[in-house]
N, C-alpha and C positions, 0 to 999 in steps of 0.2 A: 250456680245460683238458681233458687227452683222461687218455689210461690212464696216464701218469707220475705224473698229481695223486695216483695211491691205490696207487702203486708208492714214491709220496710220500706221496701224498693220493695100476678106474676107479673110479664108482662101485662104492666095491670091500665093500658093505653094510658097512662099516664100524662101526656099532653092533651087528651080530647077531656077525661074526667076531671082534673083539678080544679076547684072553683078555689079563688083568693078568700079567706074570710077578710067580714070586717073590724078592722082593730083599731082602738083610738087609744092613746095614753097621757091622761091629762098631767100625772107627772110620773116621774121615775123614780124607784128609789136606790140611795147608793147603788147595792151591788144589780140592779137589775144591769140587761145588755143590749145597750143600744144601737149598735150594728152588730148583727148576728151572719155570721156566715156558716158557708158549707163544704164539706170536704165530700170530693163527687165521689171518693169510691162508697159512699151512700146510695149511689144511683148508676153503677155502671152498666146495669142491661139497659133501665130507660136512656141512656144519653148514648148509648151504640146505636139503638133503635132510630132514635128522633131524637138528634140531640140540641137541635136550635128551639123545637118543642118543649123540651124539659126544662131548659134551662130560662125560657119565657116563662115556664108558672114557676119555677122558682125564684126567680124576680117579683112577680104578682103576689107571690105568699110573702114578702119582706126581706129576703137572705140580700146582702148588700155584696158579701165577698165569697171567692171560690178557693180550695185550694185544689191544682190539680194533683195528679196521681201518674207515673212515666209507665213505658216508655213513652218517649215522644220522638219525633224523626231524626234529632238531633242527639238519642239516647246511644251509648257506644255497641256494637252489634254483640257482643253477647247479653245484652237485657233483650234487645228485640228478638233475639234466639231462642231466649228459657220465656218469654212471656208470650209466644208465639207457641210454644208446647205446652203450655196451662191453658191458653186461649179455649177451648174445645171442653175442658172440663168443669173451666168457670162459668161456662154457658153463653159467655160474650167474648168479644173482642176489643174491643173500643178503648182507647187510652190515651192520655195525652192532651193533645189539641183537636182530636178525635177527626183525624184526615184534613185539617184546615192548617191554612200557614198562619203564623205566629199573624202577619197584618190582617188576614180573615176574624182571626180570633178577638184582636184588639175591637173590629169593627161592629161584629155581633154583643161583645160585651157591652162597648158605647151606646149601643141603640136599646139595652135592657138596662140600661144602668147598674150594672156588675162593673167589680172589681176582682181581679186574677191576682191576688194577695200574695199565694204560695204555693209553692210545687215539690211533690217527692220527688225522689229520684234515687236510681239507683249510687252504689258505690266504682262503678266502670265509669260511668259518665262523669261523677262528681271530681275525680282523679282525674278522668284523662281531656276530657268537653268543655272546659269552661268556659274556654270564649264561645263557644256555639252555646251555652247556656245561657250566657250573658247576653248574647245576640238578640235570641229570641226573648229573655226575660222581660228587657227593657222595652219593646215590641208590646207586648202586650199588657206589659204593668206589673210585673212581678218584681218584689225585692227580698222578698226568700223564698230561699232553696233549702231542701232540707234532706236529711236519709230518716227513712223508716225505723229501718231495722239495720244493725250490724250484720252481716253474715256471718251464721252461725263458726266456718272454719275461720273464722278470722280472730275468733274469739275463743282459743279453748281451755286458756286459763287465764289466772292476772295478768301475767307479761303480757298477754293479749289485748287484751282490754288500754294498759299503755300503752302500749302502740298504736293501737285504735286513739287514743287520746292526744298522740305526738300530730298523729296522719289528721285527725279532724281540725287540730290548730293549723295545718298547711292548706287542708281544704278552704278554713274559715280565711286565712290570709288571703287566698286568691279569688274569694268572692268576694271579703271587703274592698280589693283593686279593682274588683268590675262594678264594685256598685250596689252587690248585696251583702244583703246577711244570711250566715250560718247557721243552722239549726239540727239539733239530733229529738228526733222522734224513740221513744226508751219504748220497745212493748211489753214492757213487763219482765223479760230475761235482767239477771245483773244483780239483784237484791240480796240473793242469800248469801251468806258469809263466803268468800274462797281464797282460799292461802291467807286469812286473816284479815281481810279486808271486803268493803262492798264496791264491786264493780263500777255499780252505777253512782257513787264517790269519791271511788277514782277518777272517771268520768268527769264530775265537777272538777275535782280539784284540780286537776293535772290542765286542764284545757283554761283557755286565757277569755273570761267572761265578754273581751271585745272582740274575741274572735268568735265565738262558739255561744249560740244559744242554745235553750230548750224546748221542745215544745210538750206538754205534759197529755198525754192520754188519760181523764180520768181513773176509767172502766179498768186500764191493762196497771196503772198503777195498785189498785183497789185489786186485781188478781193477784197482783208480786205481794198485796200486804205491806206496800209503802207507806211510811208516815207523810203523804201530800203535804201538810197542813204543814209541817216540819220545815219539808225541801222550801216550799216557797216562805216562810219566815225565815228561814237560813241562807237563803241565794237570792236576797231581791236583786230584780234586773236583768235574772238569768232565763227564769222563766217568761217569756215574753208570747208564747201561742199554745193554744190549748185545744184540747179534742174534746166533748163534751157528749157524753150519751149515758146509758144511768143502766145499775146492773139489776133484776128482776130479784132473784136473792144474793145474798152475801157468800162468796164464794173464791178460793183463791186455788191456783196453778196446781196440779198435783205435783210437778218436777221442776218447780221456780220460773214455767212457761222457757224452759232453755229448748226448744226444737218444736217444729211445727204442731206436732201430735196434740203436745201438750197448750201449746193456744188456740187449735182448733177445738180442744174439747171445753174450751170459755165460751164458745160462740152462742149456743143454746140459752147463755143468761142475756145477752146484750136486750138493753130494752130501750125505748125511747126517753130522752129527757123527762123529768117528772114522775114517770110510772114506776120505779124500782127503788133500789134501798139507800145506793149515795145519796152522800146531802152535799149537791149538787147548792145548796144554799151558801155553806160556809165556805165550800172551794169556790168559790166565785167570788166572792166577797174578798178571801184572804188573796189568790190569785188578784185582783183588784189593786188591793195594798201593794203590793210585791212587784207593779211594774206591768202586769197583765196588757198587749196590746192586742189580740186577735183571737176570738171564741169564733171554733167552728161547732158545727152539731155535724158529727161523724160516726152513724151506727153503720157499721161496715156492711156491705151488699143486705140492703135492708129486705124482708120480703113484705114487708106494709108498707111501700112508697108515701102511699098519701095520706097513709095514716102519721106513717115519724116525720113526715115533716111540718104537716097542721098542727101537732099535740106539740112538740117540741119548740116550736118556734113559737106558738101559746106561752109554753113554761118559762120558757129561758127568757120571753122580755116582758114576762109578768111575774119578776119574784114579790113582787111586795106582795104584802100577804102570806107571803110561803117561809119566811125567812127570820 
């Protein structure tokens, strides 16, 4: 398991310079988003750095929820092993509850008035951890859990993808006994036709909607050349959390984004909510109809910190007008 598991699984002093803007909103309309949260691998050099800092002006700018990102002390020891040999090339280290116990965690969140919504996590932990998952979940306020990304050898054809489908209704059983919910993060791999079918529909179909959510990535959907607008008019209820950030041009996978190469070389388009080509309008809206309970804004390891998060939390809870 290398960097896809937590893709799956400068420093620009970011807590001295962020100023809150002032925002008022005398009404809302349908699809705008009234609690907007944040997925931290947005921010994981500032929250290594100073992370009770970071996460005070991200409460001051409006984000009401977090999702985290693993490992976490409770992660099973080979994610802490391959995320411990990326650490040095990512330029951080920081993950998780970021050195704090799950009752730390709950306490600084209470005093910013945050909420710990959601957490990735690898597929060793998800399998083998769950009651230490569930342990600390419930600690801090989390009710899903979710995987990134399938690892790549887990999947290397259809049959694979089934399997992955049987294992994630077992996953989902055993988080609905503890109290949460299931969720798969798609990044874009799964789309293109194989052995005559699409991956990520076998995915729906085979997995039991009360076991196994969604959470939809705009940006990696819009790489694969997914019909969005399709999935969640066809799966209300399935799709239930959402990644939110916007792509600069229209651009998709050269290889169906099936292995790292190929979704590192999307990264250069990632833009802030509002500034690129999705229309981040009508998936929010239709996402809305379909069940939608949780918008994060997640442009992965940003390098405009306090730019994506000022503009973006602007855009996303001010669609009227835009829409």
């Amino acid at each position: 398991m290398k960097r896809r598991s937590f893709l799956e699984k400068s420093s620009l002093g970011l807590a001295a310079g962020l100023i809150a803007p002032s925002l008022s909103f005398a009404s809302a309309p349908k699809n705008s988003i009234k609690t907007l949260g944040l997925g931290l691998f947005t921010l994981p050099k500032q929250l290594s750095e100073d992370f009770e800092g970071t996460l005070k002006i991200v409460s001051e700018l409006g984000y009401k929820e977090l999702e985290f990102f693993g490992p976490f002390d409770f992660s099973a020891e080979s994610a802490k092993q391959s995320w411990g040999a990326m650490a040095g090339m990512l330029g951080f280290s920081g993950s998780g509850y970021f050195g704090r116990s799950p009752k730390e965690m709950r306490m600084i969140l209470d005093d910013l008035g945050l909420e710990a919504t959601s957490m990735h996590l690898d597929w060793d932990t998800l399998t083998q951890n769950m009651d230490q998952v569930a342990e600390s979940a419930h600690i801090v306020g989390q009710k899903h859990i979710g995987i990134a990304m399938i690892p790549q050898e887990l999947r290397p054809d259809l049959d694979g993808y089934k399997k992955m489908a049987d294992a994630f209704n077992k996953v989902g059983e055993s988080a609905k006994k503890n109290g949460l919910t299931f969720h798969y993060h798609n990044h874009g791999y799964g789309h293109r036709e194989l052995e005559g079918s699409i991956p990520f529909q076998v995915i729906l179909d085979e997995t039991d909607p009360d076991l196994v959510k969604m959470e939809m990535d705009i940006f990696w959907f819009s790489a694969a050349g997914a019909d969005m607008i399709g999935y969640l008019k066809n799966n209300p209820g399935r799709f239930e959390l959402f990644h939110l950030k916007d792509m600069s041009e229209q651009k998709q996978f050269a290889n169906g984004g099936e292995d790292m190469q190929d979704i590192m070389g999307m990264f250069p388009y990632l833009a802030d909510a509002g500034a690129g080509v999705l229309d981040i309008c009508e998936i929010v809206d239709q996402a809305q109809k379909s069940g939608a309970k949780h918008f994060f804004l997640e442009k992965d390891m940003t390098t405009t910190p306090r730019e994506t998060l000022e503009s973006s939390y602007k855009y996303l809870t001010t669609l009227n007008g835009k829409c």
